[in-house]
N, C-alpha and C positions, 0 to 999 in steps of 0.2 A: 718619559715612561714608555715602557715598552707596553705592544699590543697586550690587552687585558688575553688572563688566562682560559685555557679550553682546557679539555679532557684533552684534546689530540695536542696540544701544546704543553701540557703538564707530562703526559707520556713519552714525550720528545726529547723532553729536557733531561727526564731521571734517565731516559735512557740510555742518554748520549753521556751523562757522567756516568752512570754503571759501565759502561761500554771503554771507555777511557782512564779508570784509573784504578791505579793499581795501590793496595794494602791497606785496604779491606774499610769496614764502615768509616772508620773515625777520618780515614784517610780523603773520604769523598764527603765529612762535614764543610769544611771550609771553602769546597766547589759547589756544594749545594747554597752556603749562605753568600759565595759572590754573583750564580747567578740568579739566584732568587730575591734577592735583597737588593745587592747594590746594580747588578746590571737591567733585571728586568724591573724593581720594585712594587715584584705583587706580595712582599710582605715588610712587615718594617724588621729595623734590629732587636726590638723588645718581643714581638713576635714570634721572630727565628728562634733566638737563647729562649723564650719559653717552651717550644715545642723542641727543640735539642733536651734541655732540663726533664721535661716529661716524656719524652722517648728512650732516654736512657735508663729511665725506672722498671718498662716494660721488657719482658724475655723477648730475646730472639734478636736478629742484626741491628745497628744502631742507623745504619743507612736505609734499610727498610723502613724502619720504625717513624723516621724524620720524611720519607719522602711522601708515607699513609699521611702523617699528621700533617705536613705542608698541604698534601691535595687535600684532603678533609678542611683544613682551612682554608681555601679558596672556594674549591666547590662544591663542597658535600661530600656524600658516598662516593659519588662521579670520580672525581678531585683522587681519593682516596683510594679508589680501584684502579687509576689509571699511573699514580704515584707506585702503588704496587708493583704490577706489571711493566712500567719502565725499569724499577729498581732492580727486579729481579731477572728478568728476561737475559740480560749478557750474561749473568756468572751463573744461572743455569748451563748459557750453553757452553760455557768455558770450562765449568765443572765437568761434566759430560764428554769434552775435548780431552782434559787433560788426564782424565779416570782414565779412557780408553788409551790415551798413547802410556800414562805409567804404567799398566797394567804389560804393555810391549815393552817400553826400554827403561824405566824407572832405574833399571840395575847399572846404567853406563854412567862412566863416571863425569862423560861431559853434562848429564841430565844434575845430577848430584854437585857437580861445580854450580852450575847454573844455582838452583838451589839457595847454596852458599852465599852467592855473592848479592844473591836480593834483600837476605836476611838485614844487611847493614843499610841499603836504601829504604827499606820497606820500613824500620825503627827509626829513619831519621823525617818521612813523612808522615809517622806518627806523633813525634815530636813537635812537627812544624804544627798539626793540626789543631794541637793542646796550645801552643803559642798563640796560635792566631787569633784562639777564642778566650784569651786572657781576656779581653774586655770586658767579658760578660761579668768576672767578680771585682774588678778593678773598681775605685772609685767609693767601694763599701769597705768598710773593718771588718763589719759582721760577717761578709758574702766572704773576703780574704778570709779569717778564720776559719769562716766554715770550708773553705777549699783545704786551709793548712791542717785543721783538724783529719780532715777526710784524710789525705794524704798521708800523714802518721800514721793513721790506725789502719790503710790499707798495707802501709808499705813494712812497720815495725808490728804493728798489733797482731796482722791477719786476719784482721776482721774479715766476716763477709760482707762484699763490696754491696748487695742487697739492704744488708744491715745499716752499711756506712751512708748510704744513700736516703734509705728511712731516716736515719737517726736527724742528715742533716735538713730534708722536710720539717719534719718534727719539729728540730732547731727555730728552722726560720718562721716556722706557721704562729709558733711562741712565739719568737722576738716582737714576729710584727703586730701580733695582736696587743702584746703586751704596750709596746711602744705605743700603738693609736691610743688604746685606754690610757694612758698618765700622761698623753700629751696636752 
């Protein structure tokens, strides 16, 4: 196990994945749960997939969201404030970088290729990100379904994914209740 977690430790870690990878929250899920999980072990696996699951309910980046609710669950507020501020601090200042040079050369077409060519890397580690965290429905029918469900009604329905995500809370809050009562 690695050294037990700090503020100045939790702020290190988000920082140094905000700082290093690129395409965007979902992209830096599967970096937050290998070194929170499996390298350092200040949380378990049920832990992570819980607070991924209830981070993606809430507005706003889904890497913010998970690195608040990671520090919040190690050390409180503390935890929670310093989760923030690693998360966000790099793509503050990359936002800020890249505003002012588009704003200069955005119009060149080697800026415009560049662009282009990220677009296919950047969909294939979003891809990876959703693979990685197959586990978390694997193993269940009901958890499968409710993924396949979801997935229909985002991709054919058009649902709102707000909706789709309610609905499958909903889902499982039933199931499970249901299920302990007749067992």
């Amino acid at each position: 196990m690695d050294k037990s977690p700090s503020v100045f430790r939790i702020f290190l870690t988000t920082l140094r994945i905000g700082s290093f990878t690129f395409g965007g929250g979902w992209a830096m899920i599967p970096l937050i749960r290998e070194e929170l999980v499996k390298r350092r072990r200040w949380l378990s696996e049920e832990e992570f997939f819980d607070i991924v699951s209830i981070a993606q309910s809430f507005p706003g980046p889904i890497m913010v969201n998970v690195s608040v609710m990671c520090g919040r669950c190690l050390l409180g507020i503390r935890g929670a404030i310093a989760g923030l501020l690693g998360s966000i601090l790099p793509s503050l200042v990359v936002v800020l970088i890249i505003v002012s040079m588009l704003t200069k050369f955005g119009e060149r077409s080697y800026i415009k290729s560049f662009l282009r060519g990220m677009r296919p890397a950047l969909f294939a580690v979003l891809v990876y990100a959703l693979y990685s965290m197959r586990g978390s429905v694997r193993g269940s029918k009901v958890s499968m379904a409710i993924a396949i469900l979801a997935f229909l009604s985002l991709s054919f329905l058009g649902i709102n994914p707000f909706l789709v995500i309610a609905g499958g809370a909903v889902f499982g809050i039933l199931f499970y209740i249901l299920r302990e009562r007749f067992s």
